[in-house]
C-alpha positions in Angstrom: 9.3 15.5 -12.0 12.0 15.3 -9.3 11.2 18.2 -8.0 7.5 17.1 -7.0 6.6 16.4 -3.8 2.8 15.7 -3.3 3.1 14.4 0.6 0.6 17.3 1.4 -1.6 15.7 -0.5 -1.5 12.3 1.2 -3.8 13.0 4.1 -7.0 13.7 2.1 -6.8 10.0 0.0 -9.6 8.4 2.0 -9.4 5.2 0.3 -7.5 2.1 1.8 -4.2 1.7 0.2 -1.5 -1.4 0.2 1.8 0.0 0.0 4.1 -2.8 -0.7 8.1 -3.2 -0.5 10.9 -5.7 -1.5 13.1 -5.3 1.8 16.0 -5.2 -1.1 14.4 -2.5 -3.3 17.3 -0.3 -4.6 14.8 1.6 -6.9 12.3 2.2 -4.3 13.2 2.1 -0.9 11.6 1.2 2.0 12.0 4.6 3.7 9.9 5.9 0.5 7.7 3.0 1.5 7.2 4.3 5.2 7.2 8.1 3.6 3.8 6.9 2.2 2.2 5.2 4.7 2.9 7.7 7.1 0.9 10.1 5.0 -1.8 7.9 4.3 -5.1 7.3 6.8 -5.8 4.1 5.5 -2.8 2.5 4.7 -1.1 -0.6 5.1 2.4 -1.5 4.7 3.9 -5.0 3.4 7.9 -5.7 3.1 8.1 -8.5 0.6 11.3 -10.3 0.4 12.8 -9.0 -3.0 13.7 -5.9 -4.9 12.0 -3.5 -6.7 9.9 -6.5 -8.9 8.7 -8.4 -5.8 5.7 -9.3 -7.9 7.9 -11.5 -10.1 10.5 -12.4 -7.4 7.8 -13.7 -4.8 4.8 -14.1 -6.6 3.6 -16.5 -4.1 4.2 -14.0 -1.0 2.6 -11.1 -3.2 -0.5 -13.0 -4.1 -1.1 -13.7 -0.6 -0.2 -9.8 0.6 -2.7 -8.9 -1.9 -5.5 -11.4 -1.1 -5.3 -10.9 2.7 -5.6 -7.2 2.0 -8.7 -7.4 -0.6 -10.7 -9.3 2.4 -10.1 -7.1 4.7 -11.2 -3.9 2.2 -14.2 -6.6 1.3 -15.6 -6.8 4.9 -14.5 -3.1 5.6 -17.2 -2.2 2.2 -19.8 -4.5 3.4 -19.9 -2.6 7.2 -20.5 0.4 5.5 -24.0 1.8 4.7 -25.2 1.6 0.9 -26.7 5.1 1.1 -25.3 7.0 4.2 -28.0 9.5 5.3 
């Protein structure tokens, strides 16, 4: 499992992705965090002040990450055609 490294892979995940990060995360860091969205098309990063369970150490913040970045997917679906040609 360590030795797995599926960053080549990144590039072709079309869909939009929330990448988020406790700024104290000793388990995850945020250089992994950057690693990710780096690779990713659609991504977006959020730092959340916490550590690697920012879910329960800011569940306010998180909500809100979460929410602001549903919308935006929400109008980003709604642009698109239902059956592209």
């Amino acid at each position: 499992m360590l030795a797995f490294d599926g960053r080549a892979d990144l590039p072709r995940i079309a869909t939009p992705t929330l990448v988020i990060s406790g700024d104290e995360d000793r388990l995850a860091p945020l250089d992994g965090a950057h690693t990710l969205v780096a690779g990713l098309p659609h991504a977006t990063l959020s730092v959340v002040p916490g550590g690697h369970l920012v879910n329960v150490e800011s569940p306010r913040r998180f909500v809100d990450v979460l929410a602001t970045f549903f919308a935006g997917v929400d109008a980003a679906v709604e642009l698109r055609p239902a059956n592209p040609a």
